[in-house]
Predicted model as a PDB file, atoms N, CA, C, CB and O in Angstrom, pLDDT in the B-factor column:
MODEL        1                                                                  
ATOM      1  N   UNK A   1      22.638  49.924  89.727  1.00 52.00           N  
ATOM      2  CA  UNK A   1      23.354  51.175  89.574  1.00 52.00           C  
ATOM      3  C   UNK A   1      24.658  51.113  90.359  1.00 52.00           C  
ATOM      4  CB  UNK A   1      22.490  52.363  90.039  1.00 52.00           C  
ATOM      5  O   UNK A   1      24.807  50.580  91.459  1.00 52.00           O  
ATOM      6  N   UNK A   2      25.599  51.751  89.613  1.00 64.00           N  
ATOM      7  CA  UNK A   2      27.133  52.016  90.468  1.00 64.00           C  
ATOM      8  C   UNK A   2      26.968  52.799  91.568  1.00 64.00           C  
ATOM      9  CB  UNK A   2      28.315  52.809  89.633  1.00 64.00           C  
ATOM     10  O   UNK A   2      26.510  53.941  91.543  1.00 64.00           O  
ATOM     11  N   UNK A   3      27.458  52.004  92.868  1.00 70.00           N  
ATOM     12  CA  UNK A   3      27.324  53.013  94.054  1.00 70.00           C  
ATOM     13  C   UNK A   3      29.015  52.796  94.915  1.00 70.00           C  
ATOM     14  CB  UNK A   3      25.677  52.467  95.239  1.00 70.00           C  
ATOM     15  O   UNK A   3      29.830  51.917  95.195  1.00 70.00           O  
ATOM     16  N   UNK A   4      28.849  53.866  95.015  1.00 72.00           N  
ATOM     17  CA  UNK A   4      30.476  54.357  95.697  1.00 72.00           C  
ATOM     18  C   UNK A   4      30.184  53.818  97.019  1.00 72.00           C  
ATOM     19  CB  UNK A   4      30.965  56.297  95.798  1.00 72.00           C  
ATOM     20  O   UNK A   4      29.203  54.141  97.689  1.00 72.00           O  
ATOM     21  N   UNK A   5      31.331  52.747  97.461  1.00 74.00           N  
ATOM     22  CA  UNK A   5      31.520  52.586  98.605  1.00 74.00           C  
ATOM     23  C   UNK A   5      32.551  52.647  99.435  1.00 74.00           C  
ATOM     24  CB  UNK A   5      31.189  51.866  98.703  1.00 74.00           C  
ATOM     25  O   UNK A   5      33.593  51.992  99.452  1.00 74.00           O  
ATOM     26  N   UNK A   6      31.869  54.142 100.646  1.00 80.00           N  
ATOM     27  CA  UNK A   6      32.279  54.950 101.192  1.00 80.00           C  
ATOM     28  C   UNK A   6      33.268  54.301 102.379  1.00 80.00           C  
ATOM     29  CB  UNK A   6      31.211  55.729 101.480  1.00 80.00           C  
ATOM     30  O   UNK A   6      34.024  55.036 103.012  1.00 80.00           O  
ATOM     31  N   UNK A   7      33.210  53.144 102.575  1.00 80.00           N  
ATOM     32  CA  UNK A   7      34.079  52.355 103.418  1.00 80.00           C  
ATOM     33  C   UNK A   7      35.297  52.080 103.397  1.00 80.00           C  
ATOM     34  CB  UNK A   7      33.770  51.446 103.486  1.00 80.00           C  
ATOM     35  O   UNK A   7      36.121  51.965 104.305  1.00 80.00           O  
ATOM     36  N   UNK A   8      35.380  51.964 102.119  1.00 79.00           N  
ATOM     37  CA  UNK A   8      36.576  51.520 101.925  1.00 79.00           C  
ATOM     38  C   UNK A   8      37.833  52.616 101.702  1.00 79.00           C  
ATOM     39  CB  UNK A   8      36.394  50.661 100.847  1.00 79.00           C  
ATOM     40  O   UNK A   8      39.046  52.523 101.894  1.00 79.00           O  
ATOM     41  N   UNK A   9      36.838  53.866 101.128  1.00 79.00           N  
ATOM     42  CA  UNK A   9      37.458  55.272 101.359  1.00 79.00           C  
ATOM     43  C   UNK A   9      37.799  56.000 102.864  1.00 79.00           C  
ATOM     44  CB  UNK A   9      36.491  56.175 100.693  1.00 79.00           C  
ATOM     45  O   UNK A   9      38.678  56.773 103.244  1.00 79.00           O  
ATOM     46  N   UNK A  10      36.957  55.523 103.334  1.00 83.00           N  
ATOM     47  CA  UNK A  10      37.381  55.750 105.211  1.00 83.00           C  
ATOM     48  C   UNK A  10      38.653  54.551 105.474  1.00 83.00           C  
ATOM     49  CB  UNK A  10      35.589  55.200 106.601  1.00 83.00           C  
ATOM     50  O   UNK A  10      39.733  54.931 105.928  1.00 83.00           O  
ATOM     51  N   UNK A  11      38.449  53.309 105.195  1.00 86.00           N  
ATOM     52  CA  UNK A  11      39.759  52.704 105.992  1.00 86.00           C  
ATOM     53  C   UNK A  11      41.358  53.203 105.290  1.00 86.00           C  
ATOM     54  CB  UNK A  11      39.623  50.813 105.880  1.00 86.00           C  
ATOM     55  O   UNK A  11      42.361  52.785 105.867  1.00 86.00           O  
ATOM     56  N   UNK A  12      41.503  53.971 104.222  1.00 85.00           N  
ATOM     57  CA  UNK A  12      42.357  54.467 103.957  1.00 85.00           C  
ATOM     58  C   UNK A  12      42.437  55.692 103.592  1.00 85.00           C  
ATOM     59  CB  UNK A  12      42.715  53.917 103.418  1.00 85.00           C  
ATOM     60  O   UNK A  12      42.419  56.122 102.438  1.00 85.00           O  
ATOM     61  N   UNK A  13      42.570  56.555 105.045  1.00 89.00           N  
ATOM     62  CA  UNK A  13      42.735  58.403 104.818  1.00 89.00           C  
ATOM     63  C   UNK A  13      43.731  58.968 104.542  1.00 89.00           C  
ATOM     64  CB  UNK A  13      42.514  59.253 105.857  1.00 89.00           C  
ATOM     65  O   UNK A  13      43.735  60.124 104.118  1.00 89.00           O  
ATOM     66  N   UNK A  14      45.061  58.072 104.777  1.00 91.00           N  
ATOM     67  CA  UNK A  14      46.135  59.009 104.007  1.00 91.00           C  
ATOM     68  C   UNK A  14      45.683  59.022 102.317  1.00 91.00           C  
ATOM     69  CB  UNK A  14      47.907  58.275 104.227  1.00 91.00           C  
ATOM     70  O   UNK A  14      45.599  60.032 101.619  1.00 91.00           O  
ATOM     71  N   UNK A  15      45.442  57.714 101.920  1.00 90.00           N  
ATOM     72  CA  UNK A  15      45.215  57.565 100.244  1.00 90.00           C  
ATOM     73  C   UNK A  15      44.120  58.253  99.807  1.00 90.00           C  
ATOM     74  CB  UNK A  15      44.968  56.097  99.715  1.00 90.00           C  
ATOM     75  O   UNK A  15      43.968  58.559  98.625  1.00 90.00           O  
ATOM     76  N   UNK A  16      43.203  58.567 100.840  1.00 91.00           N  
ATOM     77  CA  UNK A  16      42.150  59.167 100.390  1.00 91.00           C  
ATOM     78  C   UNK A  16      42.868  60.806 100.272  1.00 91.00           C  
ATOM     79  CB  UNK A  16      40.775  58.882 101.456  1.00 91.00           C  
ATOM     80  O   UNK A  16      43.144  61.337  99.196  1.00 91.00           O  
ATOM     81  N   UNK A  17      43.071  61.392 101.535  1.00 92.00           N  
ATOM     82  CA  UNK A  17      43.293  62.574 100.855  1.00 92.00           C  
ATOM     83  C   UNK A  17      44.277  63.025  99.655  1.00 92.00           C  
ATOM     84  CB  UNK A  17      43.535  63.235 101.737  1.00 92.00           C  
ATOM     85  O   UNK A  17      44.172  63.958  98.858  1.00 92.00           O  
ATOM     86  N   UNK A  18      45.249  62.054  99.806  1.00 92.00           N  
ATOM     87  CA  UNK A  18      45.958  62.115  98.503  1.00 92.00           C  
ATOM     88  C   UNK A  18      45.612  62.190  97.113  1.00 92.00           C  
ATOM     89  CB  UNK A  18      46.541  61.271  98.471  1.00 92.00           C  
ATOM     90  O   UNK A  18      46.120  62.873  96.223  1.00 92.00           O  
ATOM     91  N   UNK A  19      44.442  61.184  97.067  1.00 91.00           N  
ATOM     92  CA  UNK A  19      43.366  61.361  96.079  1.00 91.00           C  
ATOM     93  C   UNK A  19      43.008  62.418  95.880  1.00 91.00           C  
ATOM     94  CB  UNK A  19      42.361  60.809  96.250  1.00 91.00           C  
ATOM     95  O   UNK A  19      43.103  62.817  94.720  1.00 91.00           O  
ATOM     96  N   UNK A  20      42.594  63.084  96.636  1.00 92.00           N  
ATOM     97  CA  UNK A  20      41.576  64.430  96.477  1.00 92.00           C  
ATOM     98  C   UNK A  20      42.603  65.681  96.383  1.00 92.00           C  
ATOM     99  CB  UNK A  20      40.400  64.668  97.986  1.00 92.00           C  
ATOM    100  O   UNK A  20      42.351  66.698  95.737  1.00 92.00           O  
ATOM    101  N   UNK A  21      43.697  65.485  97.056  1.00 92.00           N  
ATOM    102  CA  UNK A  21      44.440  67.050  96.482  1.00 92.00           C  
ATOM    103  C   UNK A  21      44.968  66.342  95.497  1.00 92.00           C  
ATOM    104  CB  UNK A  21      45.712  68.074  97.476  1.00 92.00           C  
ATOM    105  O   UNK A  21      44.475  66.856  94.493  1.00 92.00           O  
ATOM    106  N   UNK A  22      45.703  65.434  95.137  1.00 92.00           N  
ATOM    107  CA  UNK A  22      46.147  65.746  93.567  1.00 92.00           C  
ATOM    108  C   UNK A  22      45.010  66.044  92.623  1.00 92.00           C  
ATOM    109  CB  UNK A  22      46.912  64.478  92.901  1.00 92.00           C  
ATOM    110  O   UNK A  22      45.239  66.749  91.641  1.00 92.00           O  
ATOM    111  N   UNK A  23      43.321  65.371  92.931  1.00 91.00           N  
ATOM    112  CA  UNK A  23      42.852  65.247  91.570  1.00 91.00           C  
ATOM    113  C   UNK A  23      42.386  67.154  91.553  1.00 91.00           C  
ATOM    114  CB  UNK A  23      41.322  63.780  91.360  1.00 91.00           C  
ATOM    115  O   UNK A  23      42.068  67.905  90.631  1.00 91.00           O  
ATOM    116  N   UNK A  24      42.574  67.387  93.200  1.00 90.00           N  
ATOM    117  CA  UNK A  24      41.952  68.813  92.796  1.00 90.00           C  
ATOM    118  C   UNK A  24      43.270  70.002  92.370  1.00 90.00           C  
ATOM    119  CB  UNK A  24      40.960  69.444  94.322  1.00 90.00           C  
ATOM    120  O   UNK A  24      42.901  71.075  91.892  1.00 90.00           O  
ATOM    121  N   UNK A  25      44.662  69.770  92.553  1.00 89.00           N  
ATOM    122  CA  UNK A  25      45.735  70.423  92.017  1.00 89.00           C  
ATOM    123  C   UNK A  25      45.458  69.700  90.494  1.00 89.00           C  
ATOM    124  CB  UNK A  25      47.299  70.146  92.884  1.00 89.00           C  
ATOM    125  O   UNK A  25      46.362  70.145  89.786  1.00 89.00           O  
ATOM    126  N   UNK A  26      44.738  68.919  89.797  1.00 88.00           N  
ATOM    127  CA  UNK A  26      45.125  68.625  88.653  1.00 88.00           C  
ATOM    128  C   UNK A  26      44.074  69.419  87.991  1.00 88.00           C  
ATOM    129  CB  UNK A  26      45.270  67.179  88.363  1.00 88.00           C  
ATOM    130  O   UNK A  26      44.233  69.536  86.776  1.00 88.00           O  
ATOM    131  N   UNK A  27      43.066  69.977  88.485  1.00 89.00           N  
ATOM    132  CA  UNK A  27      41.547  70.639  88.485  1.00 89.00           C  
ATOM    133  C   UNK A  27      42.390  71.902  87.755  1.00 89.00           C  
ATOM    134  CB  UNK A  27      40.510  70.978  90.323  1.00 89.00           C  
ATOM    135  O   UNK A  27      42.483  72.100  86.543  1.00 89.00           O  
ATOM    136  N   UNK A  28      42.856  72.535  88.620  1.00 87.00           N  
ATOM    137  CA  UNK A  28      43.038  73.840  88.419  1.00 87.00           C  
ATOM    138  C   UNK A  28      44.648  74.228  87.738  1.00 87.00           C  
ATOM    139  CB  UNK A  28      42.744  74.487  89.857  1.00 87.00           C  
ATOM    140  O   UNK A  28      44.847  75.283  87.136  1.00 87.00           O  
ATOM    141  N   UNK A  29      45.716  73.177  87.958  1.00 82.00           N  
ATOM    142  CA  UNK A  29      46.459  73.122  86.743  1.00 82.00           C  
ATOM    143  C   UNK A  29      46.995  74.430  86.111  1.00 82.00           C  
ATOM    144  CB  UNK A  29      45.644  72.489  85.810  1.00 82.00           C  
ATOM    145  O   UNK A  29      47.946  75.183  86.326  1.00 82.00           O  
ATOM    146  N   UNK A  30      45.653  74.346  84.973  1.00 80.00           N  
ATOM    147  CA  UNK A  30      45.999  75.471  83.741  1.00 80.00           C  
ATOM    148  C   UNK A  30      46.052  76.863  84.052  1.00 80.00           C  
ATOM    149  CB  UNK A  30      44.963  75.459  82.626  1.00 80.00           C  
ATOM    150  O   UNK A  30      46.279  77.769  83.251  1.00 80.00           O  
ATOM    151  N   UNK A  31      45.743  77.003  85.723  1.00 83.00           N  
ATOM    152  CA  UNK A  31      45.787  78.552  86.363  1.00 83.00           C  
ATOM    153  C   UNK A  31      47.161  78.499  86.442  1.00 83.00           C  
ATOM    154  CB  UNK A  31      44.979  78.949  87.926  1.00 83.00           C  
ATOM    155  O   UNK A  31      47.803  79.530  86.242  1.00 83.00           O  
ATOM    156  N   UNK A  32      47.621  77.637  86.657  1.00 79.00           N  
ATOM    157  CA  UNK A  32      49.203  78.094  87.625  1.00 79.00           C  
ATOM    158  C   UNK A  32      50.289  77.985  86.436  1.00 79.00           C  
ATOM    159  CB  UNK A  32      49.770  76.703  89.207  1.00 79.00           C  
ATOM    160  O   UNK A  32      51.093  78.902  86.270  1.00 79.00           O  
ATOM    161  N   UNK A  33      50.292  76.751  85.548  1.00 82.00           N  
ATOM    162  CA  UNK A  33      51.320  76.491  84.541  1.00 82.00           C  
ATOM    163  C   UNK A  33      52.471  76.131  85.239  1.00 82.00           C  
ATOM    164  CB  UNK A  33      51.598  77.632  83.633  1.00 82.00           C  
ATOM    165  O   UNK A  33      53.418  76.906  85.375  1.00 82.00           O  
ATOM    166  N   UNK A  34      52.440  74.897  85.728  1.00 80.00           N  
ATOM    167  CA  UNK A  34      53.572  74.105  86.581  1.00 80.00           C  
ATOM    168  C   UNK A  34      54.416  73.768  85.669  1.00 80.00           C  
ATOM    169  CB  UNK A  34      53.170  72.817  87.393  1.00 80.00           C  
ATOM    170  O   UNK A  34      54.156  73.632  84.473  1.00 80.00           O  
ATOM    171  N   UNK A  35      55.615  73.596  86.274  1.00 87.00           N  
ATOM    172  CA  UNK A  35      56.917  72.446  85.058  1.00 87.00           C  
ATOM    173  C   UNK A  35      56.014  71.433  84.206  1.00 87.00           C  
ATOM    174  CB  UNK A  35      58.291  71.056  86.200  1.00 87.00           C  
ATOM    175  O   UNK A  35      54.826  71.201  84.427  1.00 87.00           O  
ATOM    176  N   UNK A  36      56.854  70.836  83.123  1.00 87.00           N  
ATOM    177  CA  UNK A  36      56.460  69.806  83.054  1.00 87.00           C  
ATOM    178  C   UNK A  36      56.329  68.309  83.911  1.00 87.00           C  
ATOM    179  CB  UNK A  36      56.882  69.829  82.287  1.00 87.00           C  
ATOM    180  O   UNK A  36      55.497  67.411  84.040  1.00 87.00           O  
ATOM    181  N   UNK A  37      57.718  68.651  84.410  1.00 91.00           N  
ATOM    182  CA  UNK A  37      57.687  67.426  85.354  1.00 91.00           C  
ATOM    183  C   UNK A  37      57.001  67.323  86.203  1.00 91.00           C  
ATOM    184  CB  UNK A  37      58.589  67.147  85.920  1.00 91.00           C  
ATOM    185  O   UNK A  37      56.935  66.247  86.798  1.00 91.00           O  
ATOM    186  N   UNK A  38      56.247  68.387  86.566  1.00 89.00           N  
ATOM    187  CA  UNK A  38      55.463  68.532  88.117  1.00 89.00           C  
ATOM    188  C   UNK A  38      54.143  67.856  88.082  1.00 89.00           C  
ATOM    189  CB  UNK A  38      55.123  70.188  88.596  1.00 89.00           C  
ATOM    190  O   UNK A  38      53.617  67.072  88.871  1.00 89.00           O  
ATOM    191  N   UNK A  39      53.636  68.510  86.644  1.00 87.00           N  
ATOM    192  CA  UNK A  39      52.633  67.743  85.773  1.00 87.00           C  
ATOM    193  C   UNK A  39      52.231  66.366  85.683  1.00 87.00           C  
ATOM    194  CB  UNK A  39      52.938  67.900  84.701  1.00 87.00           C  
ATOM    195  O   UNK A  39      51.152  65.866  86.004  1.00 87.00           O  
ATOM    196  N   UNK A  40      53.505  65.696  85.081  1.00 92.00           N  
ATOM    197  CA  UNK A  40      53.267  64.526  84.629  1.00 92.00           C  
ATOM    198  C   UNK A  40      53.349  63.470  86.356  1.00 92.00           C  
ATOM    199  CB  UNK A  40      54.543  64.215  83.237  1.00 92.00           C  
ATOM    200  O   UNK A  40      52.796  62.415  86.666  1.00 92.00           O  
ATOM    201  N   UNK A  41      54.152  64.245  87.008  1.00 93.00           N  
ATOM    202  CA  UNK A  41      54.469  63.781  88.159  1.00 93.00           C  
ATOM    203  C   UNK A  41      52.932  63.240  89.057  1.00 93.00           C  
ATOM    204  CB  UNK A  41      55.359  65.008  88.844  1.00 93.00           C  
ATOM    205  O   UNK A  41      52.430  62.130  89.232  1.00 93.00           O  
ATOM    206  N   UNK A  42      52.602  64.413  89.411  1.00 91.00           N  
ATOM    207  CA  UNK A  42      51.156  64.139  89.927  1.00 91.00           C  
ATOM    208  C   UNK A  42      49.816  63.387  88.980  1.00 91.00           C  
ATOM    209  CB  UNK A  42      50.683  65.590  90.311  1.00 91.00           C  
ATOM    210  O   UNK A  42      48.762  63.055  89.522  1.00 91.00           O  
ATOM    211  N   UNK A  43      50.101  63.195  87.441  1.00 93.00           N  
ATOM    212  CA  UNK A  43      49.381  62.364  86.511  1.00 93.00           C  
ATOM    213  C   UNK A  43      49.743  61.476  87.069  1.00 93.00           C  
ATOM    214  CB  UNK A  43      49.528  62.333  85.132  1.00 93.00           C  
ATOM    215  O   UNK A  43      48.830  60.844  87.602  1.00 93.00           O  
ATOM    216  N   UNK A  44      51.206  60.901  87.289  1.00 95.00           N  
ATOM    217  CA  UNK A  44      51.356  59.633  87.811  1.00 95.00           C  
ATOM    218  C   UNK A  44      50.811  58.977  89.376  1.00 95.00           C  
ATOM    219  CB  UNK A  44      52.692  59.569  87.721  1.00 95.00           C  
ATOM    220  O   UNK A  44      50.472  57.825  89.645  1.00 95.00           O  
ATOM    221  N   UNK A  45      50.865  59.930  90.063  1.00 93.00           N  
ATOM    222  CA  UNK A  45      50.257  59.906  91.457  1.00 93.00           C  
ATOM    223  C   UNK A  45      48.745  59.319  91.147  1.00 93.00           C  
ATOM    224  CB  UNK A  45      50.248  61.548  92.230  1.00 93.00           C  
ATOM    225  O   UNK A  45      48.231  58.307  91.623  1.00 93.00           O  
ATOM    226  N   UNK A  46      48.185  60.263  90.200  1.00 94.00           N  
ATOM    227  CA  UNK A  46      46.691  60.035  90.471  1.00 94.00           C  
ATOM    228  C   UNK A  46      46.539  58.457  89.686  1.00 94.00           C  
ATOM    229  CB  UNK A  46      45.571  61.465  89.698  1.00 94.00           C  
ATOM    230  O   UNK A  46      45.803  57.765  90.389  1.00 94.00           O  
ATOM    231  N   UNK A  47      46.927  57.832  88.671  1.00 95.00           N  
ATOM    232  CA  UNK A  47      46.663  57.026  87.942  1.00 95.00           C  
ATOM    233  C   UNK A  47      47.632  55.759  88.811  1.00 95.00           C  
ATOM    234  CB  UNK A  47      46.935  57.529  86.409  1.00 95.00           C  
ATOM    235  O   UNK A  47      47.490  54.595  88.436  1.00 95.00           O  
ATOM    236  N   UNK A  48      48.412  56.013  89.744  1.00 94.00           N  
ATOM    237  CA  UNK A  48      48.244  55.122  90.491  1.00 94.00           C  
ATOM    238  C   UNK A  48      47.635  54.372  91.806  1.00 94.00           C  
ATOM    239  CB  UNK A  48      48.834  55.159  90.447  1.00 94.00           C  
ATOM    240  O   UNK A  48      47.445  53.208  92.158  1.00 94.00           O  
ATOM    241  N   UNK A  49      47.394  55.935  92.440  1.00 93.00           N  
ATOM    242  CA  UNK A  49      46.063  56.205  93.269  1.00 93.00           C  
ATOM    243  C   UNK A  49      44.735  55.205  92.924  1.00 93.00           C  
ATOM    244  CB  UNK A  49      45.596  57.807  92.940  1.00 93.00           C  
ATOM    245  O   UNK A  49      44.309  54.317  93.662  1.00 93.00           O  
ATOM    246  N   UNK A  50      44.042  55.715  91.203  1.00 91.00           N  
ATOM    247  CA  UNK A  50      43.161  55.460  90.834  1.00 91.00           C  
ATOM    248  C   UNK A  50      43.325  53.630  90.634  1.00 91.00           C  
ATOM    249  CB  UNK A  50      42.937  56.442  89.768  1.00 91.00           C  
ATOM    250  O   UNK A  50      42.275  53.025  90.850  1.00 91.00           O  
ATOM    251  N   UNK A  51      44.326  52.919  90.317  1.00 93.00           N  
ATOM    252  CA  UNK A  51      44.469  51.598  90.273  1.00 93.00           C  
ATOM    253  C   UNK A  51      44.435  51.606  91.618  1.00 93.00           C  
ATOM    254  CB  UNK A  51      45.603  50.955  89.547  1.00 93.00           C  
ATOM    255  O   UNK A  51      43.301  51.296  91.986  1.00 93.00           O  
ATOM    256  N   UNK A  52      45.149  51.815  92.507  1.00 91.00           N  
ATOM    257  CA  UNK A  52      45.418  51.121  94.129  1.00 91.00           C  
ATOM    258  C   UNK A  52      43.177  51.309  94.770  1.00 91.00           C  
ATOM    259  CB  UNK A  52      47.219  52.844  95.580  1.00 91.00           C  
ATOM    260  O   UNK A  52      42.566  50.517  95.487  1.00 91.00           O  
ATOM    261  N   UNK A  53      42.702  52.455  94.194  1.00 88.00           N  
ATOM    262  CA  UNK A  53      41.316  51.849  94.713  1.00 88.00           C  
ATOM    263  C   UNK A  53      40.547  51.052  94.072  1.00 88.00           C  
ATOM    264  CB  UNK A  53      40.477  52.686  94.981  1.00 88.00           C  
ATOM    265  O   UNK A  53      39.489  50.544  94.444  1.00 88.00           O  
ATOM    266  N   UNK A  54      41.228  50.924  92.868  1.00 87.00           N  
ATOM    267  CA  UNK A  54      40.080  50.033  91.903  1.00 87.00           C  
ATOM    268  C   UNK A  54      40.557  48.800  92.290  1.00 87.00           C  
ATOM    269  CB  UNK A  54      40.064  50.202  90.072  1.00 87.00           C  
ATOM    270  O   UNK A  54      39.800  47.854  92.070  1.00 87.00           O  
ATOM    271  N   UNK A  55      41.858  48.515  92.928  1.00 89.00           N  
ATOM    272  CA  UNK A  55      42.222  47.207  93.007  1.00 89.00           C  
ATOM    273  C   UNK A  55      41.470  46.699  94.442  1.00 89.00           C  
ATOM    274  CB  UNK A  55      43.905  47.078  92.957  1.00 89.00           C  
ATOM    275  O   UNK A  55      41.120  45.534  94.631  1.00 89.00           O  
ATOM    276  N   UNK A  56      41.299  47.747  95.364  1.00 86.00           N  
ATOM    277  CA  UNK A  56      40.793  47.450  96.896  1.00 86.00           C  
ATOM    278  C   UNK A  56      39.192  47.473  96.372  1.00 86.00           C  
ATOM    279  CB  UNK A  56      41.301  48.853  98.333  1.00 86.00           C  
ATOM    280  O   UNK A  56      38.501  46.684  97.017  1.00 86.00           O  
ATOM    281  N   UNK A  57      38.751  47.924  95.742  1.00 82.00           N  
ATOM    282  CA  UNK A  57      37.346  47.854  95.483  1.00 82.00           C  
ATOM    283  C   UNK A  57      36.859  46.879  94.608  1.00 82.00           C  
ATOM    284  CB  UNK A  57      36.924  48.984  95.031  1.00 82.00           C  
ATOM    285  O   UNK A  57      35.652  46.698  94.451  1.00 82.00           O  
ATOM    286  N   UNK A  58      37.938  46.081  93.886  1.00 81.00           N  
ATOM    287  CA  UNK A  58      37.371  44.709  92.953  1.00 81.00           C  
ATOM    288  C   UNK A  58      37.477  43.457  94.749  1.00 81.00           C  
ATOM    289  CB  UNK A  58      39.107  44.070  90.953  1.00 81.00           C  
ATOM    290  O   UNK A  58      36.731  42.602  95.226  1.00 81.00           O  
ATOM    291  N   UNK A  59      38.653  43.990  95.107  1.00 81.00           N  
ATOM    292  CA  UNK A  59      38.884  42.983  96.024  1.00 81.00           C  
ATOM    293  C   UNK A  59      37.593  42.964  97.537  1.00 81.00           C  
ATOM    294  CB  UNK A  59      40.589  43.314  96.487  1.00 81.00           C  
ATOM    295  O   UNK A  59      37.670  42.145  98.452  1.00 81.00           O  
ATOM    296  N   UNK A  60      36.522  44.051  97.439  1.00 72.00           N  
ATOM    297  CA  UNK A  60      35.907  43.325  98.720  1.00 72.00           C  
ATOM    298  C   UNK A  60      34.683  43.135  98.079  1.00 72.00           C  
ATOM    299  CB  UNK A  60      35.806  44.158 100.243  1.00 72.00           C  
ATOM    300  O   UNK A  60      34.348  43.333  96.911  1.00 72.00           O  
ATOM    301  N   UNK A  61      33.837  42.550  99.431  1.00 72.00           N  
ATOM    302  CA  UNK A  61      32.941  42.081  98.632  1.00 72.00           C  
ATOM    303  C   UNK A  61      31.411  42.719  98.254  1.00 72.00           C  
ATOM    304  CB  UNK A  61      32.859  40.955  99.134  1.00 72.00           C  
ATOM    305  O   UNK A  61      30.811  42.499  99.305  1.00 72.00           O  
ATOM    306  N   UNK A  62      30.867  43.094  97.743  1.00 67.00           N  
ATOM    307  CA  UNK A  62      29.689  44.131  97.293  1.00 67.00           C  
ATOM    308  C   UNK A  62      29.014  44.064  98.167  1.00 67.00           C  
ATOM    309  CB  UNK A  62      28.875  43.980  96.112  1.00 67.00           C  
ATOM    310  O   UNK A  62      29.037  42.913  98.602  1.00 67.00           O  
ATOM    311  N   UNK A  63      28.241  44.825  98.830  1.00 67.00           N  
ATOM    312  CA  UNK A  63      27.006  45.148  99.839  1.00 67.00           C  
ATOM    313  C   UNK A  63      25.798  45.503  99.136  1.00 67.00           C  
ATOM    314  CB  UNK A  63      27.299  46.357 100.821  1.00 67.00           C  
ATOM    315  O   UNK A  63      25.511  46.351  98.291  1.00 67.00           O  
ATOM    316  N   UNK A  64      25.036  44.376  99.890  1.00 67.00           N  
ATOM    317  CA  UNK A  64      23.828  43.888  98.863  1.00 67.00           C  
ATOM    318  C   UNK A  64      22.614  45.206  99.978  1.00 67.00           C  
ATOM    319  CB  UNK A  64      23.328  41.387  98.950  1.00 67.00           C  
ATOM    320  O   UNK A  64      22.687  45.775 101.067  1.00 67.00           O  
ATOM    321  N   UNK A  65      21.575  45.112  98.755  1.00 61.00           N  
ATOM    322  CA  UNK A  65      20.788  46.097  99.993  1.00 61.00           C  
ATOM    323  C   UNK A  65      19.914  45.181  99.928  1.00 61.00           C  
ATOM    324  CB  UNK A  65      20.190  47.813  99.809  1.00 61.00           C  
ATOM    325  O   UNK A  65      19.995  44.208  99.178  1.00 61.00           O  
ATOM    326  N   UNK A  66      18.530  45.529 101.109  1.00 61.00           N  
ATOM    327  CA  UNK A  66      17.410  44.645 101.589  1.00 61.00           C  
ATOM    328  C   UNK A  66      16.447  44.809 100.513  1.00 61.00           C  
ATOM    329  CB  UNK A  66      16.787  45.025 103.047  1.00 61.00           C  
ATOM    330  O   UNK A  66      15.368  44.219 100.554  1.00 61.00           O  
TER     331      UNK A  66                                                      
ENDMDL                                                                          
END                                                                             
């Protein structure tokens, strides 16, 4: 089973919270009705966010359990 590892989300807390308020300003969005640019702006944040952990998370190495 896929298990989130929480480590690698601790050694990077600026990226982490960055993660989490854009994906949660992208949550709620359709309340506010931002520019367009503001929009696509933070799409871009998160979808590069989302590569920069997938790239740190292909790169270490899996933690096996007992």
């Amino acid at each position: 089973m896929f298990r989130i590892n929480t480590d690698e989300f601790l050694n990077h807390p600026v990226y982490t919270s960055l993660f989490a308020i854009d994906f949660g300003l992208l949550m709620f969005m359709p309340l506010i009705r931002p520019p367009v640019l503001l929009s696509l702006l933070l799409v871009a944040g998160l979808v590069y966010l989302s590569m920069y952990f997938g790239a740190i998370f292909a790169s270490s190495p899996p933690k096996r359990s007992p």
